[in-house]
C-alpha positions in Angstrom: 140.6 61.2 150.3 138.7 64.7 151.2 141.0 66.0 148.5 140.1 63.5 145.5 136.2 64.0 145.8 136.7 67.5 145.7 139.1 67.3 142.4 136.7 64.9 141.2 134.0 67.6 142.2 135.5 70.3 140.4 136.2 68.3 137.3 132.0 67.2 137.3 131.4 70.8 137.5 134.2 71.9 134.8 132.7 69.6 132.2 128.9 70.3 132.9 130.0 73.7 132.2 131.6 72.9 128.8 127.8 70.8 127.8 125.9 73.4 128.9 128.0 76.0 126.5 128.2 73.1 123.9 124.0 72.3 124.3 123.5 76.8 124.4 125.5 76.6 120.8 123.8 74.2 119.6 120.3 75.1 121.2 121.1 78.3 119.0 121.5 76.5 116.3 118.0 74.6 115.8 116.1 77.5 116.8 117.8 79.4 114.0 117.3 76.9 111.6 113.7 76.3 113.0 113.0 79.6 112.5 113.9 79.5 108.7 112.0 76.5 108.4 108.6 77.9 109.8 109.7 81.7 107.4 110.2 78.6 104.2 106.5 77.2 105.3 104.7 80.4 105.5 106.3 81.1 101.7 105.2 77.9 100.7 101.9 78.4 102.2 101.1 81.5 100.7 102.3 80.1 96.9 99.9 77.3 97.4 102.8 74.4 97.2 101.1 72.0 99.1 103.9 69.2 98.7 106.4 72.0 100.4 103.7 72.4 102.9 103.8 68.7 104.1 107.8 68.8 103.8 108.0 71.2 106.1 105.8 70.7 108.5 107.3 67.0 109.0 110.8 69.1 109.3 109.1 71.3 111.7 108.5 68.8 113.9 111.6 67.1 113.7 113.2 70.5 114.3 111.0 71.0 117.5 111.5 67.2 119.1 115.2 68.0 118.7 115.3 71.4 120.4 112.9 69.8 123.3 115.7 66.7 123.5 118.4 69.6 124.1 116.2 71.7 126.3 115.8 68.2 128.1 119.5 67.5 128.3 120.3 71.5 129.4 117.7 70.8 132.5 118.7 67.2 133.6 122.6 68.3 133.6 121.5 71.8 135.5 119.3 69.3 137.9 122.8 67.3 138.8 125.2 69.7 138.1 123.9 73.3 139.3 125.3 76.3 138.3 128.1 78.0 140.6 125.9 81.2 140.4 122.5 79.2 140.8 124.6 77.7 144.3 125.2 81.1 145.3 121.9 82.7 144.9 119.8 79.4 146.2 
């Protein structure tokens, strides 16, 4: 049985592994497209266009409650799942 929990084991940790490179990409991602977002604002905000102003700042805040869910996700999986390296240093 020693031997199935420590398949099962090593398949937990295979596919945490795969999430965390999957929420890292996509963690990329918003903060990327976050950044363009606040860039767009600033424009907007120095042209005057208050109606682009009150666009973007709702998008802005959708852009940051979805990179503080992933952030979220990244710490709860590295809370059950630790790192082979973080096992190793700790």
């Amino acid at each position: 049985m020693l031997g199935n929990e420590q398949a099962a084991a090593v398949a937990d940790s295979q596919q945490a592994d795969y999430f965390r490179a999957f929420l890292s990409g996509l963690r990329a991602d918003l903060e990327s497209d976050l950044a363009k977002q606040v860039r767009r604002l600033t424009v907007s905000q120095n042209a005057g266009d208050l109606g682009a102003v009150n666009v973007l700042r709702r998008a802005i805040r959708g852009a940051e409650a979805d990179l503080r869910s992933v952030v979220g996700m990244v710490d709860a999986l590295n809370g059950r799942f630790p790192q082979a390296s973080d096992l190793r240093t700790g």
